[in-house]
C-alpha positions as CSV (number, residue, x, y, z in Angstrom):
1,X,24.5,-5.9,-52.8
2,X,25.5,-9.6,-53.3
3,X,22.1,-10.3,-55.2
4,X,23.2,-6.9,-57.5
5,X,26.6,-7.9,-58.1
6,X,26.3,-11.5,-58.8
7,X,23.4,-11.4,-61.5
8,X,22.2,-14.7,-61.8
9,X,24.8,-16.5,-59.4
10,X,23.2,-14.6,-56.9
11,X,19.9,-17.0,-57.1
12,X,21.3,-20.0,-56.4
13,X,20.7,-19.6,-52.5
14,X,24.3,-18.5,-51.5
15,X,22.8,-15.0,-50.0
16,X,20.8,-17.5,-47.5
17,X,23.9,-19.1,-46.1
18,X,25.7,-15.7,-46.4
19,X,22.9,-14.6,-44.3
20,X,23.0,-17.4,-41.8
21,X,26.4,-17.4,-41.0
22,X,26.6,-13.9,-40.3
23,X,23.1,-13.4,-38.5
24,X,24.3,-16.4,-36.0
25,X,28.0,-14.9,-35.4
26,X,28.8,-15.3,-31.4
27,X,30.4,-11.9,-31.4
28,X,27.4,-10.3,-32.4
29,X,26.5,-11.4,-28.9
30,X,29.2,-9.6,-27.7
31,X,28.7,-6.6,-29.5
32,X,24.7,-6.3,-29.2
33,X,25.1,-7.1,-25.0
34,X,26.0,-3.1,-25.5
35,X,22.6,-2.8,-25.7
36,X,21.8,0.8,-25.8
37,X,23.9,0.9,-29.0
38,X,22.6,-1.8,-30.8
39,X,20.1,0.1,-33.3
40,X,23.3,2.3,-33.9
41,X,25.4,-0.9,-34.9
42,X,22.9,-2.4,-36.9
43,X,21.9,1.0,-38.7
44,X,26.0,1.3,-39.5
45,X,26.3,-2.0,-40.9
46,X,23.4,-1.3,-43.5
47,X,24.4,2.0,-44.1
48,X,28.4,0.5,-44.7
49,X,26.6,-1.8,-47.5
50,X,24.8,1.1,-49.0
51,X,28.2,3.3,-49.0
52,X,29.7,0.4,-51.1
53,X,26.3,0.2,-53.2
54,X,26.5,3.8,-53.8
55,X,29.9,4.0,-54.9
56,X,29.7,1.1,-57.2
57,X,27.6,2.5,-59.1
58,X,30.0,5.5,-60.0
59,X,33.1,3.1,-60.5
60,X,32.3,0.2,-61.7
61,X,29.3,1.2,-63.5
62,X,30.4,4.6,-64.9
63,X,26.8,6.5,-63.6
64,X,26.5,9.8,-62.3
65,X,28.9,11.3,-59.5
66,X,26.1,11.9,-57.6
67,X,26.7,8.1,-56.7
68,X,29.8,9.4,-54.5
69,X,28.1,11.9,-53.1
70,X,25.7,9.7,-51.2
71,X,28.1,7.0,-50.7
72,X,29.8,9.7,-48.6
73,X,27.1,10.5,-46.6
74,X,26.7,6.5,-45.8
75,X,30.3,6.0,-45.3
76,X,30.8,9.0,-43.2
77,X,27.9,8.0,-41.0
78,X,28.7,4.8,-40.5
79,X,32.3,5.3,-39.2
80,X,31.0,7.5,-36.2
81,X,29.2,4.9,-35.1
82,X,31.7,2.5,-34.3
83,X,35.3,2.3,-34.8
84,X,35.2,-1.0,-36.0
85,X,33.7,0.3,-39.3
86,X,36.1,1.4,-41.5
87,X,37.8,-2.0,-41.7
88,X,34.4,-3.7,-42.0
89,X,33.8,-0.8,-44.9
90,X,37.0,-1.9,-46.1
91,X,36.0,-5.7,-46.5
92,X,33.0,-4.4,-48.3
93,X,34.8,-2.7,-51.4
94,X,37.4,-5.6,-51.5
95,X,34.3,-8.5,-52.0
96,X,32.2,-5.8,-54.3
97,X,35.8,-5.9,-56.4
98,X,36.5,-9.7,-56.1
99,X,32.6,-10.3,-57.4
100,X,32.5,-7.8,-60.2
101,X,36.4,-9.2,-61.3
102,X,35.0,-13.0,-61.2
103,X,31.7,-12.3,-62.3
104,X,30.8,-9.1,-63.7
105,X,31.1,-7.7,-67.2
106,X,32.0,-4.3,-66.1
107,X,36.0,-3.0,-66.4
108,X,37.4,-3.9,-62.9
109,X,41.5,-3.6,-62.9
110,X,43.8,-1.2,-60.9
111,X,42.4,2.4,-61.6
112,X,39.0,1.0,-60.1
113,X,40.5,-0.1,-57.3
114,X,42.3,3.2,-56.6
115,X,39.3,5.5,-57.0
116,X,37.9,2.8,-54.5
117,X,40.9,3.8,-52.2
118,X,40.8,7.5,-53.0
119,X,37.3,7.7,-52.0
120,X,37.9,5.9,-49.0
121,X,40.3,8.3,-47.8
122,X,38.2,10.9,-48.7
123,X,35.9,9.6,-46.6
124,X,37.2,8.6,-43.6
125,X,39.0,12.6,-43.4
126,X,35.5,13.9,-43.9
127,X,34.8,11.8,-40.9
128,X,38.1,13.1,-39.0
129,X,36.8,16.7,-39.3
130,X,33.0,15.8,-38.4
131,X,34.2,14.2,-35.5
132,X,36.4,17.0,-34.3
133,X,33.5,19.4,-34.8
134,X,31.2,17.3,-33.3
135,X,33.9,17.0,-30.3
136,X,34.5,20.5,-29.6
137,X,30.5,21.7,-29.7
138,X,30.0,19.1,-27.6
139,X,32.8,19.1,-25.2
140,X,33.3,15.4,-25.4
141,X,36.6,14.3,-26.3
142,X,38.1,10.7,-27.7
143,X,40.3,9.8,-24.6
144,X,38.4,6.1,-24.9
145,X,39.2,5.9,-28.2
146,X,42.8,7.1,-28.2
147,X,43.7,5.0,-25.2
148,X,43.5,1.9,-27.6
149,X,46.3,2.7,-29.8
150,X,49.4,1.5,-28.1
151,X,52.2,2.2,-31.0
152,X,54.7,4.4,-29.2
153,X,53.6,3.6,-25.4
154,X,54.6,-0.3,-25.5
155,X,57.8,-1.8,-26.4
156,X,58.2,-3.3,-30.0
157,X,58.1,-6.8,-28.0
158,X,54.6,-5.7,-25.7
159,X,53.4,-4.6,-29.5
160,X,55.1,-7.9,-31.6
161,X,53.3,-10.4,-29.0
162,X,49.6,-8.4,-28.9
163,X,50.1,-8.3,-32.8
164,X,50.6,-12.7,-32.8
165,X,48.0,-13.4,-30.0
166,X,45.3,-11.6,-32.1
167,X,46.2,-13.1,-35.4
168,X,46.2,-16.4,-33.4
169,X,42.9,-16.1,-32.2
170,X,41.4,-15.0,-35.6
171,X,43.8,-16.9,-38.1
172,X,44.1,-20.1,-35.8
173,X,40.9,-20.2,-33.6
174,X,42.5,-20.2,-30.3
175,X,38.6,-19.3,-28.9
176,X,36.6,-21.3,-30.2
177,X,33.8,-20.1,-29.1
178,X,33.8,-16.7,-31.5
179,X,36.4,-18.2,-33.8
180,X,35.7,-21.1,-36.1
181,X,38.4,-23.6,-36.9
182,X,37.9,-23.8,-40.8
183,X,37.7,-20.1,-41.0
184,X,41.5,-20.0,-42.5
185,X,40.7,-22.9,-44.4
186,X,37.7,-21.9,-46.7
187,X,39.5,-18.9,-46.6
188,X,42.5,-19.9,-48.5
189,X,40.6,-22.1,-50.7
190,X,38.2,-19.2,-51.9
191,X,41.1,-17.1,-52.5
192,X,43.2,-19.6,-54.8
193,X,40.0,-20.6,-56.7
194,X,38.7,-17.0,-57.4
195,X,42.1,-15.9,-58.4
196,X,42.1,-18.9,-61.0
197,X,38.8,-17.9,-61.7
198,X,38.9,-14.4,-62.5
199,X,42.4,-14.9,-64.1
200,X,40.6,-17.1,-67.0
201,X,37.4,-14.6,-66.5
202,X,39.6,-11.5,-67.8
203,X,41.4,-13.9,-70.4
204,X,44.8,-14.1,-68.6
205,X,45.4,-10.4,-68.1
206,X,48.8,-9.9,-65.9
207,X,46.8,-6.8,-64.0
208,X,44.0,-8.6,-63.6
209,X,45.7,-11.5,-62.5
210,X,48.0,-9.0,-59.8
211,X,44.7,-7.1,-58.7
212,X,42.5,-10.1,-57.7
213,X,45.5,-11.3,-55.3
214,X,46.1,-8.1,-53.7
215,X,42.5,-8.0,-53.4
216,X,42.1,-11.4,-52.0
217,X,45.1,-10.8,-49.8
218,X,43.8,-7.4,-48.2
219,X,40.6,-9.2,-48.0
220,X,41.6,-12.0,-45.9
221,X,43.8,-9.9,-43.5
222,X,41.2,-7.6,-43.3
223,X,40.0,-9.2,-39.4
224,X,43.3,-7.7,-38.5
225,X,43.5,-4.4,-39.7
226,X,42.4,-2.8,-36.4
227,X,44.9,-4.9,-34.8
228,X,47.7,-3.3,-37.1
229,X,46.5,0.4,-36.2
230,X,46.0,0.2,-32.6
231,X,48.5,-2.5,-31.8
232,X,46.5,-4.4,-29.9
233,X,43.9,-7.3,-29.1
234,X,40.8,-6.5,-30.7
235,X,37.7,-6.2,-28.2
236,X,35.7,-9.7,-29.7
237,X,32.5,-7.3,-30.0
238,X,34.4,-5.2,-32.7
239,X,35.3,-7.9,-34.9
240,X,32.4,-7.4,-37.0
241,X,35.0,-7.6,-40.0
242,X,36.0,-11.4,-39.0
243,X,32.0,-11.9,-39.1
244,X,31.5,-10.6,-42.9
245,X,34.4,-12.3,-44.2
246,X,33.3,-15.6,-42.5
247,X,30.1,-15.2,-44.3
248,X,31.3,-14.4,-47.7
249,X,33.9,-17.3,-47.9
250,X,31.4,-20.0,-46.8
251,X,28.8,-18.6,-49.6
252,X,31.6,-17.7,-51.9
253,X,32.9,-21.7,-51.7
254,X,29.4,-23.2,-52.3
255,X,29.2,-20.7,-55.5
256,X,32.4,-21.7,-56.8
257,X,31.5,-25.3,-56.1
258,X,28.0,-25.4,-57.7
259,X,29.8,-23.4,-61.0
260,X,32.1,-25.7,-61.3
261,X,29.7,-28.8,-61.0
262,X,27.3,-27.3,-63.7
263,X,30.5,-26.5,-65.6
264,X,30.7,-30.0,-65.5
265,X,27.1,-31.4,-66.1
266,X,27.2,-29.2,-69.3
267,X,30.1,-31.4,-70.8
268,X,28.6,-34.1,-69.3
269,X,31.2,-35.0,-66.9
270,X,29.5,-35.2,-64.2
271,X,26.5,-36.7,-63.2
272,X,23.1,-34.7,-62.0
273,X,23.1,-37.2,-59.0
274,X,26.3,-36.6,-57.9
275,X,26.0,-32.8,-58.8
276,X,23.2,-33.0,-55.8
277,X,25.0,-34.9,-53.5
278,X,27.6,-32.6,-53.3
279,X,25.7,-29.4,-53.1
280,X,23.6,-31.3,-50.4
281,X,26.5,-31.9,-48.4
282,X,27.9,-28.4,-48.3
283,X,24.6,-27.1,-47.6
284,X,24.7,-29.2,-44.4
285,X,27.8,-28.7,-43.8
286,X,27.4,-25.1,-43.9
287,X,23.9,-25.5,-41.6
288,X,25.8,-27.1,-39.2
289,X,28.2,-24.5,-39.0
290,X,25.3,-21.9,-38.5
291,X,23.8,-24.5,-36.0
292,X,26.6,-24.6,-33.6
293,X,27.2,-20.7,-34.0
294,X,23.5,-20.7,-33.1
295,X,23.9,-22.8,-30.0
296,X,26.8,-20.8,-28.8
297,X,25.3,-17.5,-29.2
298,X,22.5,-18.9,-27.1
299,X,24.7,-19.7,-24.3
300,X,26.6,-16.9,-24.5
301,X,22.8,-15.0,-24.4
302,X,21.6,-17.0,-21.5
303,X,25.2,-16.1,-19.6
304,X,24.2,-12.0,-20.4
305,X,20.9,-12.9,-18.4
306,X,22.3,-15.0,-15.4
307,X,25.0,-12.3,-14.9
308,X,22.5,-9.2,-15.2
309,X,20.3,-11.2,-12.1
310,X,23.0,-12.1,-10.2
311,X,23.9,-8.2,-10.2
312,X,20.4,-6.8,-9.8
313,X,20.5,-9.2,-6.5
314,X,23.3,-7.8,-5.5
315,X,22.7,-4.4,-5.9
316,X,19.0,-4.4,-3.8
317,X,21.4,-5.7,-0.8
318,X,23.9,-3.5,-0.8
319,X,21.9,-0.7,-1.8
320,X,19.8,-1.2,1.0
321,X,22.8,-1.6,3.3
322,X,23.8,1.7,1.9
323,X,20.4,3.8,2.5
324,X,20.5,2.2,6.4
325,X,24.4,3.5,6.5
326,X,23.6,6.8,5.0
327,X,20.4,7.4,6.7
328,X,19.9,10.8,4.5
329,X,17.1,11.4,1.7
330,X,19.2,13.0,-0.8
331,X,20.8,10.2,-1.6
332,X,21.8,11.9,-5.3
333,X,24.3,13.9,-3.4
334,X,25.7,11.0,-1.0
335,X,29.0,10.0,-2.6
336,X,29.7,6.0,-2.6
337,X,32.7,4.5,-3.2
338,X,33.1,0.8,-4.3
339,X,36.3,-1.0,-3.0
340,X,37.6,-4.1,-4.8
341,X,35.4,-6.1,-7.4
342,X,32.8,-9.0,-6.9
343,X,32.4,-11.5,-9.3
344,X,28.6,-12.8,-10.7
345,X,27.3,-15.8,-8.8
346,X,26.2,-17.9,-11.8
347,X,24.4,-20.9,-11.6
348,X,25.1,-24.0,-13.9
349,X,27.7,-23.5,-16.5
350,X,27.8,-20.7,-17.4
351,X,29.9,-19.5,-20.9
352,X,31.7,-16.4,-20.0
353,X,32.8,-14.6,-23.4
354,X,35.4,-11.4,-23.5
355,X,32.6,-9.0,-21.7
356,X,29.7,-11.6,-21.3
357,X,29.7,-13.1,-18.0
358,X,31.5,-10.3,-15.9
359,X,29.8,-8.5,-13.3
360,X,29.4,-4.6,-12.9
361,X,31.0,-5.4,-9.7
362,X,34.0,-6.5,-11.6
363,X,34.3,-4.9,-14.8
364,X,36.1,-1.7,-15.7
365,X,38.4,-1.3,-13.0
366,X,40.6,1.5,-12.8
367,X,44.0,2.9,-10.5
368,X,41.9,6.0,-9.3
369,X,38.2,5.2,-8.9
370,X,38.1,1.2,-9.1
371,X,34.6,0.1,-10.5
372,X,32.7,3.1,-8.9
373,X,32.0,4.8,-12.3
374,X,30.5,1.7,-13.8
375,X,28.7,0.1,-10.8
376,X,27.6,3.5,-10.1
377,X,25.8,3.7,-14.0
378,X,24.3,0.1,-13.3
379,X,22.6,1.5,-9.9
380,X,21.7,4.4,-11.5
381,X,19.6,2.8,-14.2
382,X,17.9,0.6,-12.0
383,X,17.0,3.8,-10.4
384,X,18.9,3.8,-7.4
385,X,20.4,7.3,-6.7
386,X,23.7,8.2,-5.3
387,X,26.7,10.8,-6.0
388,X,30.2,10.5,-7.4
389,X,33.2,10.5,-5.6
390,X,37.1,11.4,-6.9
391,X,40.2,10.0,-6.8
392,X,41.2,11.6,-3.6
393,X,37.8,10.2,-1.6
394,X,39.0,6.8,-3.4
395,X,42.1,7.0,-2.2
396,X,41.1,7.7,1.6
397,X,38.4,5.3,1.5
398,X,41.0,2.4,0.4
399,X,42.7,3.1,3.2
400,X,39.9,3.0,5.4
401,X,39.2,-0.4,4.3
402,X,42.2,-2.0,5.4
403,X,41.2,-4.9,8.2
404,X,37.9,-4.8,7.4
405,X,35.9,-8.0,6.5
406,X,34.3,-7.8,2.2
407,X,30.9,-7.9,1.7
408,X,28.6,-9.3,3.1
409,X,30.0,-8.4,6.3
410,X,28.4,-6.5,8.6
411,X,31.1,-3.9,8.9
412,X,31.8,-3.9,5.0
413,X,29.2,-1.1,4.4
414,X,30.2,1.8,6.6
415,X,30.5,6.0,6.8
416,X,33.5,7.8,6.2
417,X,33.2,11.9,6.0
418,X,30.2,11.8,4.8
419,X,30.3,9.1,2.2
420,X,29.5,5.5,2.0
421,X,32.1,3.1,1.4
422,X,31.3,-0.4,0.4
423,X,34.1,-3.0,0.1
424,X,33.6,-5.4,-1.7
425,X,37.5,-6.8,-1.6
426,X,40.8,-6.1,-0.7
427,X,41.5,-3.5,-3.2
């Protein structure tokens, strides 16, 4: 799409360190630990640039409507994937507009960027009603999903101080180690210079000039969008949005630089030499930062494996603890409750990310079950059978626990009505 939209600005090698910068992201760590998803994610990024490709080429382009058509079908697909997607969709348009404004020939101004809108929202009901179709042939439902928007269930203050602590991280880089410090930066730097740019690109125009800065501005608050809606902290693995903006500043500042440069060499202001030198340096420059996102991912990759051991460990012991308790063979309808949480045993140092580096033995906890539904899953697809309690056997086997010793006690594995209870902790 970049190599499409920037003609011959596009082979200069800024789609390389687009592409670096994005591929070595530490939240795609995050995101892709979720393995069994991760072909779904991927798919729904490619299909999000296609949606944008497609509708392009009815917009800006003027070709046939068919264009929308598929660009639907993308779009649509690519939101039930992940909920993350409509804002990263949303990025998509606003750099297809910024590129065409500072470097296409086509007509870009304020009715393209409302069809872009319209078509958007057309898009997003058609994947409303898919969804709810989808929901009630299915009898699943979106309590997951819901559960994340908080406007209306915490106080404007709870709301206010989830809204700043997310724009912190993102806009400031209070974790470093998925948020880069010159992200705001480059940011604000691309934005000023394109605006210039396209302003003396569409020969001063006023609506031009008013687009391009509403467009920039959306664009670089884009991160946060999902923030606004659900009113609160972003999970890191869906900030996919932070990812592709990251990318296209760092590219989109070496383009401006190396235009302006030749700009210069053409009036001969400025020397081939130093025209090198500079390019040179903010190739490394932007290496490095691809480099240490590299590193970190690493880390954060080696921490996914030393907390998946530690828990496979763990969960031969105390299964067989369990089969010696339960002394039964149908162990798929022998109901085991988990009491308290256990964190990973990792070796080294370890760098624990928002997901990366808990345990199944302390992850997902909840009032009613604790960690049983999750820890349950993990034994489960390591092939170790065993049924599902409620919330009432919960309930009696926390009150069974009290004096006992955790595990690995001796007594912190025992039988109560028929079900195994392991604690693990005070609960």
């Amino acid at each position: 799409m970049y190599s499409h939209l920037g003609g011959r600005h596009a082979k200069d090698g800024t789609g390389y360190i687009i592409a670096a910068v994005f591929l070595s992201a530490p939240v795609l760590a995050e995101q892709y630990r979720f393995i069994l998803q991760a072909l779904e994610i991927t798919m729904a990024m490619i299909y999000s640039v296609l949606a944008v490709f497609c509708a392009e080429q009815a917009v800006m382009r003027g070709k046939s409507r068919c264009w929308y058509l598929v660009s639907l079908g993308f779009m649509v697909w690519a939101f039930g994937s992940y909920a993350a997607f409509p804002a990263f969709y949303i990025a998509l348009v606003l750099i297809s507009y910024i590129l065409v404004m500072v470097y296409g020939e086509e007509r870009c101004g304020f009715s393209q960027g409302l069809i872009h809108a319209g078509h958007f929202l057309l898009g997003f009901v058609l994947f409303c009603v898919f969804s709810e179709i989808l929901c009630r042939w299915k009898g699943a439902d979106a309590t997951y999903v819901m559960s994340m928007f908080q406007w209306g269930k915490k106080s404007l203050a709870e709301v206010s101080e989830s809204l700043i602590s997310d724009m912190r991280r993102i806009y400031l880089a209070e974790w470093r180690t998925f948020f880069h410090p010159l992200y705001s930066w480059i940011a604000l730097i691309v934005s000023v210079w394109t605006v210039c740019r396209g302003w003396k690109k569409r020969k001063g125009s006023r609506s031009s000039f008013f687009c391009l800065l509403l467009a920039e501005a959306l664009l670089f608050l884009s991160p946060a969008f999902i923030t606004f809606i659900t009113a609160m902290n972003q999970p890191i693995r869906g900030q996919l949005t932070y990812v592709l903006t990251f990318a296209f500043y760092t590219g989109a500042l070496y383009l401006l630089v190396r235009d302006a440069l030749m700009e210069e060499a053409e009036t001969g202001k400025c020397r081939k030499s130093l025209k090198t030198a500079v390019l040179t340096a903010f190739v490394l420059v932007f290496a490095g930062i691809a480099w240490r996102q590299s590193v970190t991912m690493n880390q954060l990759w080696e921490t996914i494996y030393e907390t998946y051991q530690s828990d496979k460990l763990m969960a031969n012991r105390v299964y067989s603890e369990i089969c010696r308790v339960a002394d039964r063979s149908d162990m798929d309808n022998c109901k085991v409750v988990f009491v308290g949480t256990r964190d990973a045993k990792l070796t080294g140092r370890p760098l624990p990310g928002d997901v990366i580096g808990c345990s199944y033995f302390d992850y997902a906890y909840t009032n009613y079950v604790g960690i049983t539904p999750r820890t349950r899953n993990f034994f489960l697809v390591l092939g170790m059978r065993m049924g599902m309690p409620n919330a009432d056997d919960y309930a009696k086997a926390s009150a069974a626990c009290a004096g006992k010793d955790s595990w690995p006690s001796n007594e912190s594995v025992f039988l109560l009505d028929g079900m195994v209870v392991v604690k693990l902790s005070d609960p």
